[in-house]
C-alpha positions in Angstrom: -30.5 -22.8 19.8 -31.8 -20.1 17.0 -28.7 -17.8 18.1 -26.5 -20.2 17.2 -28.2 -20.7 14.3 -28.4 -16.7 14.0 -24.2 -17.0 14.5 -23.2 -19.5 11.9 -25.3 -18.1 8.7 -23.9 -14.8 10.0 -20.4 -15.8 9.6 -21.1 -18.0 6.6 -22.5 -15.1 4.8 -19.1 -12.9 6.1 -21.0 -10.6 7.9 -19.5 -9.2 11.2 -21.7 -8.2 14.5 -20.9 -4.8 14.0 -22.6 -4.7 10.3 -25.7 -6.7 11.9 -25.9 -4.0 15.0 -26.3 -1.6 12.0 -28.8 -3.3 10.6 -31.1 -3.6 14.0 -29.6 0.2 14.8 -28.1 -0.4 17.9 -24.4 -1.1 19.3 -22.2 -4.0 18.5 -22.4 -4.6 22.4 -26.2 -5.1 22.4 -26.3 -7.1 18.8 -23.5 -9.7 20.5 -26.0 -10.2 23.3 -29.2 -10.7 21.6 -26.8 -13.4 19.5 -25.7 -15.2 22.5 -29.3 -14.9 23.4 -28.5 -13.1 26.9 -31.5 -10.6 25.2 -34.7 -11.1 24.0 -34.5 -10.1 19.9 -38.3 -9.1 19.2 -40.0 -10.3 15.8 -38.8 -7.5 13.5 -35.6 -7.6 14.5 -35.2 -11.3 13.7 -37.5 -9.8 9.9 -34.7 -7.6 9.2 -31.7 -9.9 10.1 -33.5 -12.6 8.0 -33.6 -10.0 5.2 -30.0 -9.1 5.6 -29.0 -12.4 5.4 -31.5 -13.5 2.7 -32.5 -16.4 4.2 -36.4 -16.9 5.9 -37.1 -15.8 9.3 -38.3 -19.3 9.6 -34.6 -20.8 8.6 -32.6 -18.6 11.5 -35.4 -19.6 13.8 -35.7 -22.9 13.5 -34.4 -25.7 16.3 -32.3 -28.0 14.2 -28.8 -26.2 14.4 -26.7 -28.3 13.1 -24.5 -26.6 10.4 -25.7 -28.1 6.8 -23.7 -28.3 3.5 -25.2 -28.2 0.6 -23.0 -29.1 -2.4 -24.1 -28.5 -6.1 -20.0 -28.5 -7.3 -20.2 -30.5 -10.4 -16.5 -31.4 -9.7 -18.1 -34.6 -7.8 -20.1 -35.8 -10.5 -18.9 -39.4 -11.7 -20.0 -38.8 -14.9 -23.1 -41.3 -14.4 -25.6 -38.5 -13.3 -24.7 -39.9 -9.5 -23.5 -37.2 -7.3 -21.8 -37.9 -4.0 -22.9 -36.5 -0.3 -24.7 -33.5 -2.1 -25.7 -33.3 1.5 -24.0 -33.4 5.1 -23.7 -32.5 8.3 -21.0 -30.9 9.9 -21.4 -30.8 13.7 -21.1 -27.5 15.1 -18.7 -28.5 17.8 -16.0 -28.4 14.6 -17.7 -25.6 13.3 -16.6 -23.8 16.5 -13.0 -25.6 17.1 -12.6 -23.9 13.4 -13.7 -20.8 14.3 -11.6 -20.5 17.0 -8.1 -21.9 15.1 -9.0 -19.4 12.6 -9.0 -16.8 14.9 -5.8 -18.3 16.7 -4.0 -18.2 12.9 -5.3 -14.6 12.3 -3.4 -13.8 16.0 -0.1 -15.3 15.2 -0.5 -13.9 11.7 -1.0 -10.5 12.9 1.8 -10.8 15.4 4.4 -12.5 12.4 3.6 -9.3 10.5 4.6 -7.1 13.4 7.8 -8.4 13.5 8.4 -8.4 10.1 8.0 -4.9 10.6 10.0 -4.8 12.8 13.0 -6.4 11.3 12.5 -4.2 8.5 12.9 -0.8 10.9 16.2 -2.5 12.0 17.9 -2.2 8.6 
């Protein structure tokens, strides 16, 4: 699905819905819909995410949305010129359970802080 697709560069890139609704100069409320793909996003719109994103129109539109890793860290070279999986597949089922854990973390974090706070009001 190309809002999927549309979803994951997005985050990989650390760009949040409201910064893309910007972009397409509408609300946060309409971008999140045209990236669940409950709204048809015309041609230029999809141009000037694309740009945003610098990545082709063709890349974000494209059926094969399986999240792709490219990795040109020299720390896996063995020395012998042989690099290992320069290239894999993460599926996007993970992708998602990790997106969601994150968020989860960034909750309890959030609320951990608030209570430090709050111990530190007490004394």
């Amino acid at each position: 699905m190309m809002q999927e697709k549309l979803r994951n560069l997005r985050k990989a890139k650390g760009m949040s819905q409201e910064k893309m609704a910007k972009i397409l100069s509408t609300d946060t409320s309409n971008y999140s819909r045209k990236e669940r793909g409950e709204t048809k996003m015309r041609d230029e719109e999809w141009e000037k995410l694309a740009k945003a994103l610098d990545v082709p129109v063709e890349e974000i539109k494209e059926e094969n949305n399986s999240g792709i890793v490219h990795n040109d860290n020299s720390t896996f070279n063995d020395n012998s010129g042989n690099y290992y999986n320069q290239n894999f597949t993460i599926p996007n089922s993970i992708i998602e359970n990790l997106q969601d854990y994150i968020n989860l973390l960034k909750e309890e974090n959030k609320s951990l802080k608030k209570e430090v706070e709050d111990l530190k009001s007490r004394f």
